[in-house]
C-alpha positions in Angstrom: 21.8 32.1 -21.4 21.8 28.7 -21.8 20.4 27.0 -24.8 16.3 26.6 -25.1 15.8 29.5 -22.7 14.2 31.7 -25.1 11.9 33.9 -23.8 12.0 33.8 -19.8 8.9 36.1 -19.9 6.9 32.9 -20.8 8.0 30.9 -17.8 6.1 31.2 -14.6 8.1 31.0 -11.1 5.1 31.3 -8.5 3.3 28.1 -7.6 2.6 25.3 -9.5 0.6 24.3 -13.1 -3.1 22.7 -12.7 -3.4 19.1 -11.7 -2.6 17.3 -14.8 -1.9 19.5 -17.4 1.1 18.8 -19.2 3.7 21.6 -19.3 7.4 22.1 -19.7 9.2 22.1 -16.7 12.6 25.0 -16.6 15.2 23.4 -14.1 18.4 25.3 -11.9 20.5 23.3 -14.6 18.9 25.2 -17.4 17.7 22.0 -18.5 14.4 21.4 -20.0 11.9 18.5 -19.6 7.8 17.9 -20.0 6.2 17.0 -16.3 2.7 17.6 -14.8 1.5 17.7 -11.0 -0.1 15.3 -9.6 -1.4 14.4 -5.7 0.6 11.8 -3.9 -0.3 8.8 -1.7 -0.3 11.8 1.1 -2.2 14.0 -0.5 0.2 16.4 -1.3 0.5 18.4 -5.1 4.0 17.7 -6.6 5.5 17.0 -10.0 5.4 13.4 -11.3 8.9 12.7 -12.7 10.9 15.6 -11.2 11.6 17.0 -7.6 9.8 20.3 -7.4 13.2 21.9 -5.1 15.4 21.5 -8.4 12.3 23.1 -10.7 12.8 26.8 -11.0 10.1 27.6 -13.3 7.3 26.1 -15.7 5.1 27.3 -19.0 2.2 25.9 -20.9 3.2 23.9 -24.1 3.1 26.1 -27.3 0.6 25.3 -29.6 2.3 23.7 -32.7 1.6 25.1 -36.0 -0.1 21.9 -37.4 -2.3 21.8 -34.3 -5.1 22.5 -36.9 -4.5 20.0 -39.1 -4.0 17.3 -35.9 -7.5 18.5 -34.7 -9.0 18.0 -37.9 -7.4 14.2 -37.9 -8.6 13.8 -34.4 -12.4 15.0 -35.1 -12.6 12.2 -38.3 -10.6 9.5 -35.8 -13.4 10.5 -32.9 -16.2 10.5 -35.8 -15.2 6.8 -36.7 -15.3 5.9 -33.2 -18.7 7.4 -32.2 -19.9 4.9 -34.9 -18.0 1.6 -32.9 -21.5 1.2 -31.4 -22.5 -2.7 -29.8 -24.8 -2.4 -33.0 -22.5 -1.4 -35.3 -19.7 -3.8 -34.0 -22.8 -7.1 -34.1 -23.7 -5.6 -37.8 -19.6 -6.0 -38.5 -19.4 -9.6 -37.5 -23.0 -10.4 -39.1 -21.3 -9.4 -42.3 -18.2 -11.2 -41.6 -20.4 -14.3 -41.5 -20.5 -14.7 -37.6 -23.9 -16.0 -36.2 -24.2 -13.6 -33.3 -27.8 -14.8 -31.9 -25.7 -16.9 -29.1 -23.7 -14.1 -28.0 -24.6 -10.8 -25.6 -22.2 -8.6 -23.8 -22.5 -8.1 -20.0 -21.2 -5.3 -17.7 -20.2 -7.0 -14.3 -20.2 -4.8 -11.3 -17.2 -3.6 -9.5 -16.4 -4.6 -6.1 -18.4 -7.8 -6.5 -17.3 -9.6 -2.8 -16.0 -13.5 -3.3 -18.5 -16.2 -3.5 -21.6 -13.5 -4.5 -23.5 -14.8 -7.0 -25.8 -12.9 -10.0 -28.8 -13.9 -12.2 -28.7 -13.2 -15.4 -32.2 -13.0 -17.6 -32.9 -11.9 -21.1 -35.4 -8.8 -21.6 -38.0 -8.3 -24.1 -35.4 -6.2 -26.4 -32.8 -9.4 -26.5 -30.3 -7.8 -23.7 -28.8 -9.4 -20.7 -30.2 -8.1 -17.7 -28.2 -8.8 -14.0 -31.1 -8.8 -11.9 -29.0 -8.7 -8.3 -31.0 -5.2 -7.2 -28.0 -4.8 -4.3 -25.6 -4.9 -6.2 -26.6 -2.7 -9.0 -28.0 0.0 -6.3 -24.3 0.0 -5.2 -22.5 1.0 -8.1 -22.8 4.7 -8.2 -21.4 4.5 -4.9 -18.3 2.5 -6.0 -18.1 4.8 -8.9 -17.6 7.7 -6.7 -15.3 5.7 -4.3 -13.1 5.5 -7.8 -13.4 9.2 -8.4 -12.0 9.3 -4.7 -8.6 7.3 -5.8 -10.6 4.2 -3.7 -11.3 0.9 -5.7 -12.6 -2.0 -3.3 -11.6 -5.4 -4.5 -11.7 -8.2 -1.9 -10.6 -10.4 -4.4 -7.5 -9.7 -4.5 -6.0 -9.7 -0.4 -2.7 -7.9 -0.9 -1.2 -10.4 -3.3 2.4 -8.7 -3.0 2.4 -9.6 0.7 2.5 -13.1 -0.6 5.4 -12.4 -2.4 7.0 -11.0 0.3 6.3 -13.7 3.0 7.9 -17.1 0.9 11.2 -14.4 0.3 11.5 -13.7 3.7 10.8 -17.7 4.7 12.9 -18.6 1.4 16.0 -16.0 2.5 19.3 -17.7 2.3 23.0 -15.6 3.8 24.9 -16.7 0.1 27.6 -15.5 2.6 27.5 -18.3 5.2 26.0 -21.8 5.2 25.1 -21.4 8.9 21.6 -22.3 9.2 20.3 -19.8 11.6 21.4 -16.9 9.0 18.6 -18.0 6.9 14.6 -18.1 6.9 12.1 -15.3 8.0 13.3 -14.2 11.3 16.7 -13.7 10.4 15.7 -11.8 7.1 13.1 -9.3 9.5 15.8 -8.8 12.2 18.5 -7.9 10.3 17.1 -6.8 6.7 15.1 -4.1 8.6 16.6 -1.2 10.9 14.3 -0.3 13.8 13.2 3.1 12.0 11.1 0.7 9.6 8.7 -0.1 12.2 7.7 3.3 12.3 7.9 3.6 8.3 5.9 1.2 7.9 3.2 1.8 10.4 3.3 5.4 8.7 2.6 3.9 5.8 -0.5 1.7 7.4 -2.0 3.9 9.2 -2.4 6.3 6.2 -4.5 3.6 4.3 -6.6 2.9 7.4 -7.4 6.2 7.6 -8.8 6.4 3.9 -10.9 3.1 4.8 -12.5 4.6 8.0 -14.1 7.1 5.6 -14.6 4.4 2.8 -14.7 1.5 3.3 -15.4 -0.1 7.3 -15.5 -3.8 6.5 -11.9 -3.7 5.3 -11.1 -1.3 7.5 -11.9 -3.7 10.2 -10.2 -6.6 8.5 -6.9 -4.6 8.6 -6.9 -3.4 12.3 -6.8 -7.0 13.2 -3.4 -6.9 13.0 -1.8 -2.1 13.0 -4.0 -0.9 14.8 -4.1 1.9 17.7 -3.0 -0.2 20.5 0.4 -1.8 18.3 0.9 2.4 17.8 1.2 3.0 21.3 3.3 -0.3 22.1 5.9 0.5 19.3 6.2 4.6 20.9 6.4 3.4 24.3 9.0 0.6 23.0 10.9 3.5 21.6 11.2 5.3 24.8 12.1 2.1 27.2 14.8 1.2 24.8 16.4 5.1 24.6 16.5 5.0 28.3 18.3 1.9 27.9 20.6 2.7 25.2 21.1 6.4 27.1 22.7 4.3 30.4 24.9 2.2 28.1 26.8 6.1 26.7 29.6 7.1 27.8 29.1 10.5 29.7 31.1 13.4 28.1 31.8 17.0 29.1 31.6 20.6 28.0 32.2 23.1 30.2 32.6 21.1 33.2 28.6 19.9 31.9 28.6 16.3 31.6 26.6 15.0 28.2 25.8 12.3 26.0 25.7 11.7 22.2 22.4 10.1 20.8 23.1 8.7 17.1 24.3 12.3 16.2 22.6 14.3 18.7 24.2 15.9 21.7 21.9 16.4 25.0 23.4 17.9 28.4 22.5 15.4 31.2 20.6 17.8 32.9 18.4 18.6 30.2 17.2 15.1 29.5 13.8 14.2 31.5 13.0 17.9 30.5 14.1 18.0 26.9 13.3 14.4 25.8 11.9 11.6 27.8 9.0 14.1 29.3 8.5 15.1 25.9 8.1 11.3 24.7 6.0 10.4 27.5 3.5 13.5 26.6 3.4 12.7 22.8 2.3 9.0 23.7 -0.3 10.1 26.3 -1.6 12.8 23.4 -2.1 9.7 21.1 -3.8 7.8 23.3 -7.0 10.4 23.4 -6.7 10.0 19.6 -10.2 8.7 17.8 -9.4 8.6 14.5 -6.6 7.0 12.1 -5.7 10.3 10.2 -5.1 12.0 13.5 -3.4 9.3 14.8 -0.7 9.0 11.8 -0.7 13.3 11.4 0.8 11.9 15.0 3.0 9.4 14.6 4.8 11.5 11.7 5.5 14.4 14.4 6.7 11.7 16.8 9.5 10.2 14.3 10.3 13.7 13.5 11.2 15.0 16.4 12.2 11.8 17.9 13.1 8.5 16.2 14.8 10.0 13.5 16.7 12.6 15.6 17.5 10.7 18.4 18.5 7.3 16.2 18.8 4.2 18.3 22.0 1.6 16.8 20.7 -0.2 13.8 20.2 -3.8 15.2 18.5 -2.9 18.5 15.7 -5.2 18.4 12.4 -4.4 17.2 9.1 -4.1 19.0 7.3 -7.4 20.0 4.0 -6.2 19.2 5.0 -4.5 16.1 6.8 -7.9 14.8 3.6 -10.0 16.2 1.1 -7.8 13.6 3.7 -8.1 11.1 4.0 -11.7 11.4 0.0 -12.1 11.9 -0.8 -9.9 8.5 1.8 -11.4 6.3 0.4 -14.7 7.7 -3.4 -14.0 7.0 -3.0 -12.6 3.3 -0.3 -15.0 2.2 -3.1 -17.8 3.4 -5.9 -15.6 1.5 -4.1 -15.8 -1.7 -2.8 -19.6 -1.0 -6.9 -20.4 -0.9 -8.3 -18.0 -3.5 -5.8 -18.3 -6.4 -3.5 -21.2 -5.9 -6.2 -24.2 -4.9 -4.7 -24.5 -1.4 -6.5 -26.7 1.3 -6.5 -25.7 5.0 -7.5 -28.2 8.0 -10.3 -27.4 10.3 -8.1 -27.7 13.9 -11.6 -29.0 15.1 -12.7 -31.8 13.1 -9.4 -32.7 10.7 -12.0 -31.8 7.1 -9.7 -30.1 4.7 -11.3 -27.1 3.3 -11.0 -25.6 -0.5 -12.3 -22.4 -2.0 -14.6 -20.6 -0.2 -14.8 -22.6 2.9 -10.8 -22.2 3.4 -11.5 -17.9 3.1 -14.4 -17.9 5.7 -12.0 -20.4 8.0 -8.8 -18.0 7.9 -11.0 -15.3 8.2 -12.7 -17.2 11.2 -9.2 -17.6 12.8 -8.2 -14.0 12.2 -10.8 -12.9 14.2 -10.2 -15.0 17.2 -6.6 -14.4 16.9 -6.2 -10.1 17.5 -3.3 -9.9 19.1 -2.0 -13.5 18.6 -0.3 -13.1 15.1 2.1 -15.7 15.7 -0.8 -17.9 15.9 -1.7 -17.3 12.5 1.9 -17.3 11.6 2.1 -21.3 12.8 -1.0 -22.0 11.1 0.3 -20.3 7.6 3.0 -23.2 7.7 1.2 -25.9 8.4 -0.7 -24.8 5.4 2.2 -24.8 3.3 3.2 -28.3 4.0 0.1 -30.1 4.4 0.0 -28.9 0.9 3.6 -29.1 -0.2 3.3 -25.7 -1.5 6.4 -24.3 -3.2 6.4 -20.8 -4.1 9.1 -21.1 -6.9 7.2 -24.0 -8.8 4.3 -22.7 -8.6 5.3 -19.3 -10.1 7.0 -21.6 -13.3 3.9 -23.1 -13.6 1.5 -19.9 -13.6 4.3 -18.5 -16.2 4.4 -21.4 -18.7 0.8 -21.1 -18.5 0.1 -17.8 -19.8 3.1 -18.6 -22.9 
């Protein structure tokens, strides 16, 4: 018996401990560790830190024997802070020698949308008062959309895709000075296999469907660029491209039965149209009767299953158009977002040559976004101009926002 394993009676090998309760965690090594369960981005139950396979068994934490005396520590350290009241805290800095008549505290709203504005008054008992009726009347709704594991902040447009974009546009091969194995192209076509399109979309389409329940006006801000119609392009790409990549084999045999190897499959000839490209063509026809975004990716997680990742095409075959047009588009739209919002970017009205700032350059991107669906390299064009009408450098500016905050 190895070392810490005590008392097996205690450990428990059928299912798993309640959501969020610490316990100790028994693994096949004999190891022991502290771990809880928790529900993943896919709403699945699993342990935080470990892999549940390699867990054989689990048991609540033993009580210590000073419990008592921690409880009685915690009771006077919860007694102190029942008593950090606002009035209490005012009272403090009153006898500190702060004059605290110009001061009130104010609890903002979550999910305030950019540009909205609030009015502020002072009640009869001395309090600050937001007097914006909407927006008050919908905060137990965006309390219970944070119960959900859904906070809406429009403020902040995917600031990581920013990130991402000026790497990709800033990539350099520190193997080669050849200037075409550089920039954002390059990086997408050959950083990313063709399996990530349908990672990624996984990925995408999971979120939309937590926004058709939540949240429509993102929701509809997203679909500009995945949506239903890049799902069935990217499947159908699939399929053209196995046909393709099925011609180029060399034919093999087995019992006088000519075949093919696909990545590390084996198919008889005879058995293809039957056993695979029927089977594609039936999966994308399903998903087109598809209404809703968590049916549609419960979909698209069956069709890499049983067909993208078993029947790998080579690494560098080249990706979908429409999937690389929406990636180009949404990379494009946020990366301008945050350019406008945090970053005191300009962008020039194609119509009249008037460079917009702040608020005027979000509703214009936005503008553009939404006669652009299905033109993402439109956006993508637009995006650099942006950067060099306002000699933006990603780098710099990231030193400078740094040496700020020191």
């Amino acid at each position: 018996m190895k070392k810490g394993i005590d008392d097996m009676s205690e450990w428990i090998t059928n299912g798993l401990p309640p959501v969020g309760v610490l316990v100790e965690i028994l693994m096949y090594s004999g190891n022991i560790h502290k771990d809880m369960v928790i529900r993943d981005k896919y709403g699945n139950y699993t342990f935080r830190d470990y892999v549940d396979k390699y867990v054989s068994a689990w048991r609540y934490i033993k009580e210590e024997s000073n419990k008592g005396k921690l409880n009685n520590t915690n009771k006077k350290e919860n007694k102190t802070m029942m008593k950090n009241t606002k009035e209490n805290r005012v009272a403090t800095m009153q006898t500190a020698g702060l004059d605290t008549k110009k001061y009130f505290s104010v609890n903002f709203p979550e999910g305030l949308k950019p540009g909205s504005s609030i009015s502020i008054i002072i009640n009869d008992d001395g309090q600050a008062v937001i007097t914006n009726k909407s927006e008050i009347d919908n905060y137990n709704e965006i309390a219970e959309k944070i119960q959900n594991g859904y906070v809406r902040n429009t403020k902040l447009h995917r600031r990581w895709v920013m990130a991402q974009m000026f790497r990709m546009l800033n990539y350099k091969d520190k193997w080669s000075n050849d200037p075409d194995r550089a920039g954002y192209n390059y990086y997408l076509n050959t950083m990313y296999n063709y399996e990530y399109q349908f990672k990624m979309l996984i990925d995408e389409l999971n979120v939309l469907a937590h926004l058709e329940k939540e949240d429509k006006e993102v929701l509809e801000e997203r679909t500009r660029f995945f949506n239903k119609e890049v799902v069935i392009a990217l499947c159908s790409d699939y399929y053209r491209k196995l046909r393709k990549y099925v011609e180029t084999l060399k034919i093999k045999h087995c019992k006088k039965e000519p075949y093919v190897r696909i990545g590390n499959k084996d198919i008889f000839m005879k058995d293809i149209i039957n056993k695979l490209y029927d089977p594609i063509l039936r999966n994308i026809k399903l998903m087109e009767t598809f209404e809703t975004y968590k049916d549609l990716c419960d979909s698209l997680k069956v069709f890499v299953n049983y067909f993208v990742d078993y029947y790998k095409l080579p690494w560098n075959t080249p990706k979908c158009a429409e999937w690389k047009d929406a990636y180009k588009g949404a990379g494009a739209y946020y990366t301008m977002m945050n350019m406008a919002k945090f970053h005191n970017c300009f962008v020039v009205d194609d119509e009249n040559g008037r460079e917009l700032k702040g608020m005027a350059a979000v509703r214009y991107i936005d503008s553009e976004s939404k006669n652009n669906v299905g033109y993402g390299y439109r956006l993508f064009a637009m995006m650099n101009k942006m950067i060099e009408d306002n000699n933006f450098n990603w780098k710099n500016r990231l030193e400078e926002i740094y040496s700020e905050k020191k």
